[in-house]
N, CA, C and O atoms as a GROMACS GRO file, in nm:
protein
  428
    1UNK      N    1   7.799  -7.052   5.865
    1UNK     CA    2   7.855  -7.030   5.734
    1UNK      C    3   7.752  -7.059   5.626
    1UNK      O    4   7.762  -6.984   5.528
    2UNK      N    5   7.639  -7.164   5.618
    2UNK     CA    6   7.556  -7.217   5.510
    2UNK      C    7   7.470  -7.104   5.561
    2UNK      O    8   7.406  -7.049   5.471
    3UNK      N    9   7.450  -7.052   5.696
    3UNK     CA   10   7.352  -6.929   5.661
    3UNK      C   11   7.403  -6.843   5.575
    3UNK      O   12   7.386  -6.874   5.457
    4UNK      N   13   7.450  -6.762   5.592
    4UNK     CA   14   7.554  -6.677   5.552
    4UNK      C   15   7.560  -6.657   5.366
    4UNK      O   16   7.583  -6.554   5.303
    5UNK      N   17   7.531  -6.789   5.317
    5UNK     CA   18   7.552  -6.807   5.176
    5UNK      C   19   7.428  -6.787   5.135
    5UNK      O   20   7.400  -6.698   5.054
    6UNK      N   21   7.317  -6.890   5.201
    6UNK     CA   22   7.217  -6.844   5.186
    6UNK      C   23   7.150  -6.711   5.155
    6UNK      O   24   7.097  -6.684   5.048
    7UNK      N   25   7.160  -6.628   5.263
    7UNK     CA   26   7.141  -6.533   5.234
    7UNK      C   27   7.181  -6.441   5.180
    7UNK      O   28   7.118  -6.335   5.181
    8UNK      N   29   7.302  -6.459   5.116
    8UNK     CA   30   7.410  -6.366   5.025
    8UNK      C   31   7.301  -6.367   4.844
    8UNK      O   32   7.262  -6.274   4.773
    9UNK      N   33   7.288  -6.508   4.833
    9UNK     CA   34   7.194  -6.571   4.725
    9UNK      C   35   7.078  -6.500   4.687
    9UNK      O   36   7.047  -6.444   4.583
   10UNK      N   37   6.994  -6.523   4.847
   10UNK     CA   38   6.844  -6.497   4.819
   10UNK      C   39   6.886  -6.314   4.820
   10UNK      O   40   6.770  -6.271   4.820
   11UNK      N   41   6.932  -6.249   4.820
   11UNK     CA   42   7.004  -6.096   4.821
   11UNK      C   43   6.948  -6.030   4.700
   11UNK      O   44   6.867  -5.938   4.696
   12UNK      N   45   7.047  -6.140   4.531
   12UNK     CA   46   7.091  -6.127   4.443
   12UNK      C   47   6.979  -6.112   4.345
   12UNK      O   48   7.030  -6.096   4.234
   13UNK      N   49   6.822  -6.109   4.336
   13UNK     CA   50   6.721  -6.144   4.238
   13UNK      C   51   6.760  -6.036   4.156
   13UNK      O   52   6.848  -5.955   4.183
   14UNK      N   53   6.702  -6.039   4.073
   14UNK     CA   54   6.656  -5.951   3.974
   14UNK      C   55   6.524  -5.860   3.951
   14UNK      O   56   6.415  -5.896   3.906
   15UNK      N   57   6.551  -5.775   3.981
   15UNK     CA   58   6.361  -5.681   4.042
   15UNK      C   59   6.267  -5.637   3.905
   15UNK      O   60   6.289  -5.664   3.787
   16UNK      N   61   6.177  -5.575   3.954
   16UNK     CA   62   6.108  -5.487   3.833
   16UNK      C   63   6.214  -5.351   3.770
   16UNK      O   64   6.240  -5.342   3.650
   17UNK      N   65   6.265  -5.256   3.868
   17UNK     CA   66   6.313  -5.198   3.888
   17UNK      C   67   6.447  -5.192   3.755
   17UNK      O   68   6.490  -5.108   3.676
   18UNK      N   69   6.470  -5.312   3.787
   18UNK     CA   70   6.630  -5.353   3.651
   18UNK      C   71   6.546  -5.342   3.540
   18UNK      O   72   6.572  -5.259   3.452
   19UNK      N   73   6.405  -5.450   3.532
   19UNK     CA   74   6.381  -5.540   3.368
   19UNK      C   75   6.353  -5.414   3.294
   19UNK      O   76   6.387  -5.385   3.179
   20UNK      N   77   6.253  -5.313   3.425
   20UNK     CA   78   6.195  -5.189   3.294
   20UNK      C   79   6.236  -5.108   3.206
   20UNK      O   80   6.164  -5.082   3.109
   21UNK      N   81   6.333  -5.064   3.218
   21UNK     CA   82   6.409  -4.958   3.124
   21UNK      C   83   6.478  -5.068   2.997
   21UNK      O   84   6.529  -5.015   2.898
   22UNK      N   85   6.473  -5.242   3.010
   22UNK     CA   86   6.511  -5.269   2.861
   22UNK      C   87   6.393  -5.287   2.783
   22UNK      O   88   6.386  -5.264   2.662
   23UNK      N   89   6.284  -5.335   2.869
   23UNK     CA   90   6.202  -5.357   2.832
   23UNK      C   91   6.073  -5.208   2.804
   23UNK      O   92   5.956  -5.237   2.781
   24UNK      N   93   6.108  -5.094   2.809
   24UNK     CA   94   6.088  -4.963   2.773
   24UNK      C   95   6.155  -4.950   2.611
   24UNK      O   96   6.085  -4.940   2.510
   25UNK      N   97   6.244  -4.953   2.611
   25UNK     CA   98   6.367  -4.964   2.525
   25UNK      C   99   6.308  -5.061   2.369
   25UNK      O  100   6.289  -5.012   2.258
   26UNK      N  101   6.293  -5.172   2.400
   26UNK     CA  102   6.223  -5.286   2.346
   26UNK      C  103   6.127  -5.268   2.302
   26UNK      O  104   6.120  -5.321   2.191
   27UNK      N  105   6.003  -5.195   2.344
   27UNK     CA  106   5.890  -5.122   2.325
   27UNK      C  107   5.909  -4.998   2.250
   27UNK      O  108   5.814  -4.970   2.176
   28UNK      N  109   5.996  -4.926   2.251
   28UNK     CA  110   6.018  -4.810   2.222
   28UNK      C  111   6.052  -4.832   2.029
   28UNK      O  112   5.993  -4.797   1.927
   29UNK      N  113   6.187  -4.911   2.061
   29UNK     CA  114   6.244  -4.938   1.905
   29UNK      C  115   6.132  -5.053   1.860
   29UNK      O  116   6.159  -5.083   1.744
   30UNK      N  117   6.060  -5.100   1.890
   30UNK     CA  118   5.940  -5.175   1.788
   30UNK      C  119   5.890  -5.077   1.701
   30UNK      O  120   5.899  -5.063   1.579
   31UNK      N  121   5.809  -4.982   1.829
   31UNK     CA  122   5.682  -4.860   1.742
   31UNK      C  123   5.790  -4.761   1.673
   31UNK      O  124   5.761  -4.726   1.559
   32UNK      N  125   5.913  -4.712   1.727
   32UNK     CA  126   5.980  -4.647   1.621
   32UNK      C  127   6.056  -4.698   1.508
   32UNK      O  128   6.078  -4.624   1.412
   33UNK      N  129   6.091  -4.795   1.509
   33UNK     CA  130   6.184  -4.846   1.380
   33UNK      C  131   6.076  -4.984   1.316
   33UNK      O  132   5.993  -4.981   1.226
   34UNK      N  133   6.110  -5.070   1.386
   34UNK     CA  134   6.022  -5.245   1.375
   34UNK      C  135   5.851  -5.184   1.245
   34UNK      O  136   5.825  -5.176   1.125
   35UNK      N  137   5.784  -5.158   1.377
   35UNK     CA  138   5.677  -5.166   1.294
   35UNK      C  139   5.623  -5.081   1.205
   35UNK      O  140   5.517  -5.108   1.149
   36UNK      N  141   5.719  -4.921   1.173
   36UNK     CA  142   5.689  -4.815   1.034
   36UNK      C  143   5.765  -4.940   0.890
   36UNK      O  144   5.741  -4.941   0.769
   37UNK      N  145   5.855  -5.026   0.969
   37UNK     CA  146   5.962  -5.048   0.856
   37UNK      C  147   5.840  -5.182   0.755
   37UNK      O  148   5.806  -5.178   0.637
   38UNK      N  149   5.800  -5.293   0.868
   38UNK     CA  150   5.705  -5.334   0.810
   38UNK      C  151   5.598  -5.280   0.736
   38UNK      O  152   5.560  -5.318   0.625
   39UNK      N  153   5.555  -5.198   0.796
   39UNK     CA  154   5.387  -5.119   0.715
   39UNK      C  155   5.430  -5.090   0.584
   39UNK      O  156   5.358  -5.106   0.485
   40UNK      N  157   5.589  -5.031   0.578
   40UNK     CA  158   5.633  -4.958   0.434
   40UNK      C  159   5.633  -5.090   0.338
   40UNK      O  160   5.565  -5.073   0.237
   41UNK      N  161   5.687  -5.203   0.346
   41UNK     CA  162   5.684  -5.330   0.321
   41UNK      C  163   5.576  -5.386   0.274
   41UNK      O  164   5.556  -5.444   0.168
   42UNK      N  165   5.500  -5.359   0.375
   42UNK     CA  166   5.316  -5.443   0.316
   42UNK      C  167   5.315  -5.327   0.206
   42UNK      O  168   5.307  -5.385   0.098
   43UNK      N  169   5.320  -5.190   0.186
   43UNK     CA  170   5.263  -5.091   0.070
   43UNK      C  171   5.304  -5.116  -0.023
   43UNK      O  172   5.239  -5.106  -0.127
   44UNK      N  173   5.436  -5.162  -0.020
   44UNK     CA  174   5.525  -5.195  -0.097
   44UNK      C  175   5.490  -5.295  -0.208
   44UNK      O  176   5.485  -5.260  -0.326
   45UNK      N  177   5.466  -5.422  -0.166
   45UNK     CA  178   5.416  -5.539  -0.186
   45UNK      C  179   5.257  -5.482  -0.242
   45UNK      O  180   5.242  -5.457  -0.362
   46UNK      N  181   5.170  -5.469  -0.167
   46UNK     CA  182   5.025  -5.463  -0.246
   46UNK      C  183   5.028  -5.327  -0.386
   46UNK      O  184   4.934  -5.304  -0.463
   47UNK      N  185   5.155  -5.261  -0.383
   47UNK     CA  186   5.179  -5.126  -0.464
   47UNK      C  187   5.240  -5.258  -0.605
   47UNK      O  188   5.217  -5.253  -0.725
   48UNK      N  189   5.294  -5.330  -0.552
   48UNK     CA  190   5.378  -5.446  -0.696
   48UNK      C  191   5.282  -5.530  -0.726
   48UNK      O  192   5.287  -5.569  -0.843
   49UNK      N  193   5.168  -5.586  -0.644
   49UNK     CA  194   5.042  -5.682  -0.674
   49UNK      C  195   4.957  -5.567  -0.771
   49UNK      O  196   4.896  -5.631  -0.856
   50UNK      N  197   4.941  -5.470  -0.781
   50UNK     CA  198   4.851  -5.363  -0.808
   50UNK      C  199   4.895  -5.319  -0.962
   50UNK      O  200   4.840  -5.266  -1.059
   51UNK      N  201   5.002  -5.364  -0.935
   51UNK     CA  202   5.066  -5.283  -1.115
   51UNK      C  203   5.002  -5.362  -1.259
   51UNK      O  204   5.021  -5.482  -1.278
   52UNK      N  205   4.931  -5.282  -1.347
   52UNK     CA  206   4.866  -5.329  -1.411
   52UNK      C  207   4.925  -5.257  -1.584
   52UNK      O  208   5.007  -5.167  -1.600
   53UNK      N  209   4.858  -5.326  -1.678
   53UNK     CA  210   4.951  -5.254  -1.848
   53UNK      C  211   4.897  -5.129  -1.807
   53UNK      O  212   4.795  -5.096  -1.747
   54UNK      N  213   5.007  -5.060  -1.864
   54UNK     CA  214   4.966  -4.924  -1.920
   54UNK      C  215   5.062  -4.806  -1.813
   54UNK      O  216   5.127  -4.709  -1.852
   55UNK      N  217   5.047  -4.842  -1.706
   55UNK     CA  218   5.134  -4.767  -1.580
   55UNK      C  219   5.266  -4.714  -1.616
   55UNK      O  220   5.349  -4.762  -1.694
   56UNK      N  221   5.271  -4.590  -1.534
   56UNK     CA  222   5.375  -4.538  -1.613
   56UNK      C  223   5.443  -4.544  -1.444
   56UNK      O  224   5.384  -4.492  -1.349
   57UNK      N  225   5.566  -4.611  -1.434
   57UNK     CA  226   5.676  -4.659  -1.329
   57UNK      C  227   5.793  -4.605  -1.314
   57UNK      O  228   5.850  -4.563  -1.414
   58UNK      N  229   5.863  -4.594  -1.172
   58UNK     CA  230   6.026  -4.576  -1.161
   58UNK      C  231   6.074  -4.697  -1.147
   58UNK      O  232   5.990  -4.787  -1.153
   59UNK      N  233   6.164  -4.722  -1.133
   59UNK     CA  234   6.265  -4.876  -1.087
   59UNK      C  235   6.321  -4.826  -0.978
   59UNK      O  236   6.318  -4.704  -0.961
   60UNK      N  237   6.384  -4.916  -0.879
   60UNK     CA  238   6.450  -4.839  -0.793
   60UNK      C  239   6.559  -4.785  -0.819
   60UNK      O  240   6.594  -4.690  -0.749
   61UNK      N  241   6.654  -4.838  -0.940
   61UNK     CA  242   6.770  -4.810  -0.954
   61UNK      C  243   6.731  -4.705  -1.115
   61UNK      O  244   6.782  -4.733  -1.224
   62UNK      N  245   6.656  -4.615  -1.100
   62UNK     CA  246   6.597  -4.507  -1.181
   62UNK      C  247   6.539  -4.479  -1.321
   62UNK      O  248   6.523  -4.385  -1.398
   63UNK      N  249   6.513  -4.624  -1.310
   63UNK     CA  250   6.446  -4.644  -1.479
   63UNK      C  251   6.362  -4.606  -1.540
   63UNK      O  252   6.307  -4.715  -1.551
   64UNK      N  253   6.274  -4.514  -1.615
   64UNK     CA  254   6.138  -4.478  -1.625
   64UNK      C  255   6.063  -4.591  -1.710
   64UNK      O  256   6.137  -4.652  -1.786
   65UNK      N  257   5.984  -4.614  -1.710
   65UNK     CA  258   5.900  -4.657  -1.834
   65UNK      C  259   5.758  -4.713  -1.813
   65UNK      O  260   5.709  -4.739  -1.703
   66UNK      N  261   5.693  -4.729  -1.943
   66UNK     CA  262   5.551  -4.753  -1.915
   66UNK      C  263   5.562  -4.976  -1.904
   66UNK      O  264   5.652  -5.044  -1.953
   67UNK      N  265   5.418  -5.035  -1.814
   67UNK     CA  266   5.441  -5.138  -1.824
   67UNK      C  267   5.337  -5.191  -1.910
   67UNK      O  268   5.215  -5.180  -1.908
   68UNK      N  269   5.476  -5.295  -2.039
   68UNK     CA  270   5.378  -5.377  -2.098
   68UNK      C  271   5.317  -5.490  -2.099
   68UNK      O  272   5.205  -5.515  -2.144
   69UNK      N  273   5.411  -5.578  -2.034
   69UNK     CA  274   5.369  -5.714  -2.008
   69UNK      C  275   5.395  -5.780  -1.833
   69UNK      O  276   5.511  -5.767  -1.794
   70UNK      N  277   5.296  -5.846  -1.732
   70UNK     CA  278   5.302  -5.891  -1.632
   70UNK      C  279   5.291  -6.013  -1.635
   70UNK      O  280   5.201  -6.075  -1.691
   71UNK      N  281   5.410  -6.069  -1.555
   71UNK     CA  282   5.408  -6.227  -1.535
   71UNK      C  283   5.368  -6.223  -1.367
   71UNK      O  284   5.300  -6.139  -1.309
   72UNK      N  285   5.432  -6.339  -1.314
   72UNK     CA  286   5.430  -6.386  -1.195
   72UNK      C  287   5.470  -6.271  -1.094
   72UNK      O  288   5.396  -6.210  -1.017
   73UNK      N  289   5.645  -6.254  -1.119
   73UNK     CA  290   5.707  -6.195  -1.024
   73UNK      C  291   5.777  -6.061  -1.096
   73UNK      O  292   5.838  -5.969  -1.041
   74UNK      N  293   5.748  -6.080  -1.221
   74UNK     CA  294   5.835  -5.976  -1.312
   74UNK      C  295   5.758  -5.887  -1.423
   74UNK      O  296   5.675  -5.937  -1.499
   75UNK      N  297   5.793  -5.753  -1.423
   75UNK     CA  298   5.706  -5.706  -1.545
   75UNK      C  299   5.806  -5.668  -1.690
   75UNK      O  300   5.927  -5.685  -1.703
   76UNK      N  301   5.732  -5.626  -1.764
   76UNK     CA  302   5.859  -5.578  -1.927
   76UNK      C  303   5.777  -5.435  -1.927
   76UNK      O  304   5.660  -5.399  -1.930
   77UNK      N  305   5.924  -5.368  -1.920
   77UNK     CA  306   5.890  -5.214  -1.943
   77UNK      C  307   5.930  -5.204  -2.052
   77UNK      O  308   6.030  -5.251  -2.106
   78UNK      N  309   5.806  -5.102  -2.106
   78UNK     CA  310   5.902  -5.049  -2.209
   78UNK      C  311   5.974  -4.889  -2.238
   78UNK      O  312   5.911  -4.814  -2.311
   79UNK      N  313   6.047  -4.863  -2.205
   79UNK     CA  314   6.196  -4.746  -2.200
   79UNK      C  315   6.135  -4.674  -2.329
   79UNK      O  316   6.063  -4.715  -2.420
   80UNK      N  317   6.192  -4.551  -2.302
   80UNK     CA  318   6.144  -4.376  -2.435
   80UNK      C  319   6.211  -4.419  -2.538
   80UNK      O  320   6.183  -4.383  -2.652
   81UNK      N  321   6.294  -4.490  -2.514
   81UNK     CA  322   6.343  -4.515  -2.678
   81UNK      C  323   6.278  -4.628  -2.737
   81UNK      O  324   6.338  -4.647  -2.843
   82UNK      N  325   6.169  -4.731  -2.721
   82UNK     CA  326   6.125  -4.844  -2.730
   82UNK      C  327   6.167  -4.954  -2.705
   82UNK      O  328   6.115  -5.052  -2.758
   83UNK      N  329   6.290  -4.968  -2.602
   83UNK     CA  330   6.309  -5.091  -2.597
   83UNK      C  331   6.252  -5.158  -2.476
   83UNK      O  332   6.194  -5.096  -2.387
   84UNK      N  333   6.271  -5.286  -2.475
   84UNK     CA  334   6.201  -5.355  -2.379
   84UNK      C  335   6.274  -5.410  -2.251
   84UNK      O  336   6.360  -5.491  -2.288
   85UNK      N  337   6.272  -5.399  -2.149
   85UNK     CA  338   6.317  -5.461  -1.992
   85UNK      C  339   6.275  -5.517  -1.915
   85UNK      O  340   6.169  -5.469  -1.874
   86UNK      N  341   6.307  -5.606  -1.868
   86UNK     CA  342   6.192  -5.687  -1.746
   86UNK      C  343   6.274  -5.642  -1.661
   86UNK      O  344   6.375  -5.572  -1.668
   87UNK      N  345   6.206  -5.700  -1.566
   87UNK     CA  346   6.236  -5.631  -1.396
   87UNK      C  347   6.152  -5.739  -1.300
   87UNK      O  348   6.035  -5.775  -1.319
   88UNK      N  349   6.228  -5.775  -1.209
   88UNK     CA  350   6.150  -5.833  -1.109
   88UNK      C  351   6.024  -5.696  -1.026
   88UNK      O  352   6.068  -5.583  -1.006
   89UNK      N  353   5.903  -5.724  -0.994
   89UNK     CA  354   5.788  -5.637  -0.932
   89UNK      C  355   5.892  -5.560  -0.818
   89UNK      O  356   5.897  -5.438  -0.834
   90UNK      N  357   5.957  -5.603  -0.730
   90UNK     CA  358   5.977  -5.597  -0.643
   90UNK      C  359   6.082  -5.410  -0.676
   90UNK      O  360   6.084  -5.302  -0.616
   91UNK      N  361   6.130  -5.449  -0.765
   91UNK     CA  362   6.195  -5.300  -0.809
   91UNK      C  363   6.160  -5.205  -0.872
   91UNK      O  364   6.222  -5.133  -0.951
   92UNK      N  365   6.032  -5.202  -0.830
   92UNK     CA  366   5.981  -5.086  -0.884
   92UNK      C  367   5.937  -4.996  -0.751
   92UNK      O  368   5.869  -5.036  -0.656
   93UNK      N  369   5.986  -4.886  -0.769
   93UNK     CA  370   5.996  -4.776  -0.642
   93UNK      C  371   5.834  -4.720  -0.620
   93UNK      O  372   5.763  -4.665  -0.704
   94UNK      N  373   5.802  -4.756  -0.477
   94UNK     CA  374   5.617  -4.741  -0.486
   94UNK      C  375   5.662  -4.531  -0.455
   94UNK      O  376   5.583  -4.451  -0.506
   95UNK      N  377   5.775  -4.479  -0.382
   95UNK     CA  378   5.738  -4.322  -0.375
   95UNK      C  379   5.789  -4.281  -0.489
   95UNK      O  380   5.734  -4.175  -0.518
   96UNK      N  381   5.906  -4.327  -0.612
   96UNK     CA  382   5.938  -4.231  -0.699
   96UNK      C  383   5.794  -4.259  -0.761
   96UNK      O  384   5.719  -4.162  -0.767
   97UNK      N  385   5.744  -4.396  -0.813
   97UNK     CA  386   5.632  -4.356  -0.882
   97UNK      C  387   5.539  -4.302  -0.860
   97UNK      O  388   5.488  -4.236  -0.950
   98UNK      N  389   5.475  -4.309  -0.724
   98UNK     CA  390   5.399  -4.196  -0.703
   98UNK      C  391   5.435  -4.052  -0.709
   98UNK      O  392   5.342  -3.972  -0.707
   99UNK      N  393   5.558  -4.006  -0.717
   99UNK     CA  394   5.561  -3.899  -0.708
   99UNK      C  395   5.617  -3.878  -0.914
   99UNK      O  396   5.706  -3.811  -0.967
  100UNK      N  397   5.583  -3.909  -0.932
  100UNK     CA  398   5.608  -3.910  -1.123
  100UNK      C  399   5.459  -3.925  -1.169
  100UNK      O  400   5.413  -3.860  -1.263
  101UNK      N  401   5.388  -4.012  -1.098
  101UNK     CA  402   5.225  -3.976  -1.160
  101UNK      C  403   5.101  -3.856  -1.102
  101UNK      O  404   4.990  -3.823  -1.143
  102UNK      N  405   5.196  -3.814  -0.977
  102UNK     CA  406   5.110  -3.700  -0.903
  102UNK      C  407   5.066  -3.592  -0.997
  102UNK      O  408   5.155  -3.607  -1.080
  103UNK      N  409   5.008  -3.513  -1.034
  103UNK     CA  410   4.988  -3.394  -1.073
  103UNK      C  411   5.050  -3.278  -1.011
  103UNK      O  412   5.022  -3.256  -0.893
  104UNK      N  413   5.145  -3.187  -1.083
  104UNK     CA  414   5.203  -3.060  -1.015
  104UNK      C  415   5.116  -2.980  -1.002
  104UNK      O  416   5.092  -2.924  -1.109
  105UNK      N  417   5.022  -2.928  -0.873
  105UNK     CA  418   4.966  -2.781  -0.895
  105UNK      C  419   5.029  -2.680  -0.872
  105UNK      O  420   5.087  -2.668  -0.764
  106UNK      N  421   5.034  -2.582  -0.967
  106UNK     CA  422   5.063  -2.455  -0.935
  106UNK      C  423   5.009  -2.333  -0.938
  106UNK      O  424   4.948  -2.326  -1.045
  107UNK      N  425   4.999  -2.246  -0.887
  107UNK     CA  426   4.950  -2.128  -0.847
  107UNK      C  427   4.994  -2.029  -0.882
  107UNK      O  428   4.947  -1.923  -0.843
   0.00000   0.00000   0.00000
């Protein structure tokens, strides 16, 4: 009978065979989701270290304006009608603004 259990036990491991397909999986959603989501993050960040007077910006939540004053973590825009807004760096959209300072060519 203690054979019997024994070997019912040593039966039961866990192989290569099982681990690979989570660990495929695991690998898979890093390079597709995990590490594009970071990279956008770092651009993000050195695109808000980078902002200097004069820049003409989106917000994320669709604000236009040029920047006049930079503190620490926050800049003051100033809006087409002249008034003034701060904003934490962090909300300022690095693709609408690039795509508001690009040049349109046309043909």
């Amino acid at each position: 009978m203690t054979a019997t259990i024994l070997l019912q036990a040593a039966g039961g491991g866990i192989g290569i065979a099982q681990i690979l397909p989570f660990a495929l999986i695991i690998i898979v959603f890093y390079f597709f989701m995990i590490r594009p989501q970071v990279k956008k993050q770092k651009e993000q960040k050195q695109f808000a270290e980078a902002l200097k007077k004069g820049d003409k910006v989106i917000t994320t939540s669709g604000m236009h304006g040029k920047v006049i004053d930079i503190a620490d973590t926050t800049i003051l825009l100033e809006t087409e009608g002249g008034h003034k807004i701060r904003f934490n760096k962090a909300a300022v959209s690095l693709e609408d603004t690039k795509a508001v300072n690009t040049p349109v060519v046309t043909k």
